[in-house]
MIROBA-45622 format. One record per residue (C-alpha): residue in one letter; residue number from 1; x, z, y. Coordinates in nm, 4 decimals. Last residue first. Layout:
BEGIN
['A'; NUM; [X; Z; Y]]
...
This chain:
BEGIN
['X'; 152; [-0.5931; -1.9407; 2.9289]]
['X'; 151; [-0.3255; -1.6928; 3.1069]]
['X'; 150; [-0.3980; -1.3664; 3.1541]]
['X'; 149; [-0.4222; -1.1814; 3.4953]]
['X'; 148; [-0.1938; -0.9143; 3.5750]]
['X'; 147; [-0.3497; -0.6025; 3.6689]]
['X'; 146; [-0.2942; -0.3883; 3.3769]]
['X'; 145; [0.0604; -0.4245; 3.2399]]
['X'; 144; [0.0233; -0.6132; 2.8875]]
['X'; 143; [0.0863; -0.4774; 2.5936]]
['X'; 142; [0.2464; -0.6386; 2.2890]]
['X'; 141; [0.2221; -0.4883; 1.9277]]
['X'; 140; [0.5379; -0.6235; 1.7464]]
['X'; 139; [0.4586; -0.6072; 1.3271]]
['X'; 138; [0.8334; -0.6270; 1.1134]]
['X'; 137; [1.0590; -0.8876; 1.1163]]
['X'; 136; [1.1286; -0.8996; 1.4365]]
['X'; 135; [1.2847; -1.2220; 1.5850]]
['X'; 134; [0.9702; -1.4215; 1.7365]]
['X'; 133; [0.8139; -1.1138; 1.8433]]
['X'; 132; [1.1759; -0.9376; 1.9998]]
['X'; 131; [1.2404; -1.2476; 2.1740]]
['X'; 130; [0.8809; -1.2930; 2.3012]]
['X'; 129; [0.9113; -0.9100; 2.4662]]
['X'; 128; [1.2634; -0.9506; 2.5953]]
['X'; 127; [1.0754; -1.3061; 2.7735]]
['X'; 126; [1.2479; -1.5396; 2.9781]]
['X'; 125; [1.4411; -1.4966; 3.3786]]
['X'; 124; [1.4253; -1.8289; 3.5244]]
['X'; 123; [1.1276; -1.9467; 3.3042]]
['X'; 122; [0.9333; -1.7225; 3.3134]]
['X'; 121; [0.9708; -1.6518; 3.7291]]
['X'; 120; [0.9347; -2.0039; 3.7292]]
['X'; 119; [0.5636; -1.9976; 3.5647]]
['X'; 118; [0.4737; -1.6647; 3.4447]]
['X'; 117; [0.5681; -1.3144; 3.3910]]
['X'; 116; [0.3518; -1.0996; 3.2316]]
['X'; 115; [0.5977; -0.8140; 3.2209]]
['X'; 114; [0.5521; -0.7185; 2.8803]]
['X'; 113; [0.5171; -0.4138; 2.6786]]
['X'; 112; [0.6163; -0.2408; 2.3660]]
['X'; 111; [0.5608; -0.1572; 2.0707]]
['X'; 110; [0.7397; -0.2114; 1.7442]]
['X'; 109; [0.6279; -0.1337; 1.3801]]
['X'; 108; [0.7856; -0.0598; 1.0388]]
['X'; 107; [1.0645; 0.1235; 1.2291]]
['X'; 106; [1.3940; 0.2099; 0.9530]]
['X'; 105; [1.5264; 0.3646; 1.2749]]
['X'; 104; [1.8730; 0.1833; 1.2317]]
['X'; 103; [1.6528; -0.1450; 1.1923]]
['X'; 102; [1.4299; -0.0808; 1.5015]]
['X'; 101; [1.7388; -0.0368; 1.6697]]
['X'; 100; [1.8463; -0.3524; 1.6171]]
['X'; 99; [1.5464; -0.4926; 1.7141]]
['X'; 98; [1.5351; -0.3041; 2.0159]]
['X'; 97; [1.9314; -0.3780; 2.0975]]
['X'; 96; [1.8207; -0.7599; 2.0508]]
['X'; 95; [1.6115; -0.7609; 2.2713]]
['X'; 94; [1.6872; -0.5643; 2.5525]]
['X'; 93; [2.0991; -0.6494; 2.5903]]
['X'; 92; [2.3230; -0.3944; 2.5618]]
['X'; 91; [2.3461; 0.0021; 2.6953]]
['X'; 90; [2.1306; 0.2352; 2.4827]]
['X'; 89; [1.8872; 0.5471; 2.6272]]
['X'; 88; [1.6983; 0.7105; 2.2814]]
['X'; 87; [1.3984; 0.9015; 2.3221]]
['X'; 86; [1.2712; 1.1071; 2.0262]]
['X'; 85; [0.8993; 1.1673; 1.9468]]
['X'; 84; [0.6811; 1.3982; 1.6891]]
['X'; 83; [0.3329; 1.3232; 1.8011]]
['X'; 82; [0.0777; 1.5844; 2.0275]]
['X'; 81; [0.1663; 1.5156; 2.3628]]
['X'; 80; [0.4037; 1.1829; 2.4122]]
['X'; 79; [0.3735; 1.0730; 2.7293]]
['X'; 78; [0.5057; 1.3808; 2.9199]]
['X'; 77; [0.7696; 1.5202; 2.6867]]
['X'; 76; [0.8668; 1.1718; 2.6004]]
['X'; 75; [0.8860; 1.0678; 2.9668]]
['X'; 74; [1.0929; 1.4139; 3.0682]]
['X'; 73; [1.3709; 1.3454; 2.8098]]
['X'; 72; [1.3663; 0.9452; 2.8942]]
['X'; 71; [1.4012; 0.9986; 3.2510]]
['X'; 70; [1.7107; 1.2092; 3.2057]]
['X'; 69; [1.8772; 0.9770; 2.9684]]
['X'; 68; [1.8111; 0.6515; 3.2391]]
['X'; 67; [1.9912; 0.8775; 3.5221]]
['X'; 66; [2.2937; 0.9150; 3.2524]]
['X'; 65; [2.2761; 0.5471; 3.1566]]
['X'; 64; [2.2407; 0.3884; 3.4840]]
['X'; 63; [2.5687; 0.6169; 3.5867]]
['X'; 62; [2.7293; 0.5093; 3.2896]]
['X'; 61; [2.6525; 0.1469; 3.3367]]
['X'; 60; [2.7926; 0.1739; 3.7260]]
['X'; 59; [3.0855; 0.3645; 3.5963]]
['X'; 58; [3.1906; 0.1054; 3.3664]]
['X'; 57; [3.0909; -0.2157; 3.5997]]
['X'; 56; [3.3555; 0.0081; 3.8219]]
['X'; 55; [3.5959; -0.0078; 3.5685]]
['X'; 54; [3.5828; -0.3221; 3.4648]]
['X'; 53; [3.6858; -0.4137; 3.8242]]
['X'; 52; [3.4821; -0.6911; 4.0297]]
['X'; 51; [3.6690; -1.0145; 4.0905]]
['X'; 50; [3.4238; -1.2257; 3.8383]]
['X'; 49; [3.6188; -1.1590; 3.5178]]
['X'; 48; [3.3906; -0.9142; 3.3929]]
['X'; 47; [3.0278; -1.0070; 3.4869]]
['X'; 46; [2.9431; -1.0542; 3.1190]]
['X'; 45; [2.9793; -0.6962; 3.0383]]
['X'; 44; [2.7037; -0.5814; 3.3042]]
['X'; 43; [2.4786; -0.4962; 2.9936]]
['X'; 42; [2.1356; -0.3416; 3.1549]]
['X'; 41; [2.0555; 0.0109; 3.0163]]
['X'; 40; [1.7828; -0.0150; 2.6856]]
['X'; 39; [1.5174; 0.2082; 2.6968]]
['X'; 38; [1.4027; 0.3801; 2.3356]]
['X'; 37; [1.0861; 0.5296; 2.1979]]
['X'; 36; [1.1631; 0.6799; 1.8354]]
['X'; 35; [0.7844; 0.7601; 1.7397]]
['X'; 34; [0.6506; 0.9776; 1.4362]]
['X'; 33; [0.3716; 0.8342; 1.2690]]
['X'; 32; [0.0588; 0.9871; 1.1018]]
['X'; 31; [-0.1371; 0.6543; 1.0988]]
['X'; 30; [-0.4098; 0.7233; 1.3577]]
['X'; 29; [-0.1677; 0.9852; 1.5536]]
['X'; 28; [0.1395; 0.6985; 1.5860]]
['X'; 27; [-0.1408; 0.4242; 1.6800]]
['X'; 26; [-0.3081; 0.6196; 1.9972]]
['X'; 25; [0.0297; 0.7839; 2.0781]]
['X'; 24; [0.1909; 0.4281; 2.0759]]
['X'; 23; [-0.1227; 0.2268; 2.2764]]
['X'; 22; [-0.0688; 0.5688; 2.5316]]
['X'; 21; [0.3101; 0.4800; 2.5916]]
['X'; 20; [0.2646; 0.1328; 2.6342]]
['X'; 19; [0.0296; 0.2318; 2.9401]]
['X'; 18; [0.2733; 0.4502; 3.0699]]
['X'; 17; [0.5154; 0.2271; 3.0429]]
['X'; 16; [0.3996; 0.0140; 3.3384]]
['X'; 15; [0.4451; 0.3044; 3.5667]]
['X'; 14; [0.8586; 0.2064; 3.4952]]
['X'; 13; [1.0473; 0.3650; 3.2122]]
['X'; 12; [1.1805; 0.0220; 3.0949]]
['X'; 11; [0.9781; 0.1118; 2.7493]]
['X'; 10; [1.0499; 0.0058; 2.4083]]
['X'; 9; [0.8234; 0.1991; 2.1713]]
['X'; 8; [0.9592; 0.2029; 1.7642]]
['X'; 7; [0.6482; 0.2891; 1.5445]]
['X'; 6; [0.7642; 0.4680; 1.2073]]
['X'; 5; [0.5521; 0.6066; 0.9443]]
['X'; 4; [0.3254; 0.2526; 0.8615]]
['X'; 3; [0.2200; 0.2085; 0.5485]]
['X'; 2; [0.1202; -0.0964; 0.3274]]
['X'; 1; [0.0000; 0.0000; 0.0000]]
């Protein structure tokens, strides 16, 4: 029988994740889940070699990093009432550090949201959440920020 024990909830920590947040408590209580919700720091590694120091791309990440860690303890306490959660801050690049982590976690589900991007604005900057759907090899539940309108 198919079960699901593990949901893995990528969230950028903006308002938006709130709403991500609620779809995983909602799921993780239904199926007796426990939730690793994760936030993955910007990689500045491919700016090396453009006349800024490595070390100050260092610091910069680590400073993202520490702030991010902070915000993640206080958003799992807050979002997360009632379901056994961990928050996880990595540095890399979005989707493929979420499906990587959804591996290490052993996740038989992801969450997360998009950005409902569209048009250039797609184009010029793609989709973590469509990379993670069309790479995942386990369910990706999608949610969209409330106020964007759909396309038909």
């Amino acid at each position: 029988m198919l079960a699901i024990k593990k949901i893995l909830v990528a969230v950028d920590l903006s308002p938006q994740s709130s709403s991500v947040a609620d779809y995983a408590v909602v799921m993780a209580k239904a199926l007796d889940a426990s939730i690793l919700a994760v936030y993955i720091a910007p990689s500045l590694g491919h700016y090396v070699g453009f006349h800024v120091p490595t070390s100050s791309i260092e610091n910069f990440v680590g400073e993202v990093v520490n702030g991010a860690e902070k915000s993640m303890e206080e958003f799992v306490k807050e979002k997360f009432p009632g379901v056994l959660a961990e928050g996880r801050v990595i540095s890399g690049y979005a989707a493929e550090e979420i499906i990587r982590q959804a591996k290490e976690y052993n996740a038989d589900m992801i969450i997360m949201g998009t950005h409902g991007r569209v048009g250039l604005d797609r184009i010029l900057f793609g989709s973590v959440a469509e990379k993670v759907v069309k790479s995942s090899n386990i369910p990706v539940l999608t949610v969209r920020p409330e106020g964007i309108p759909g396309e038909i």
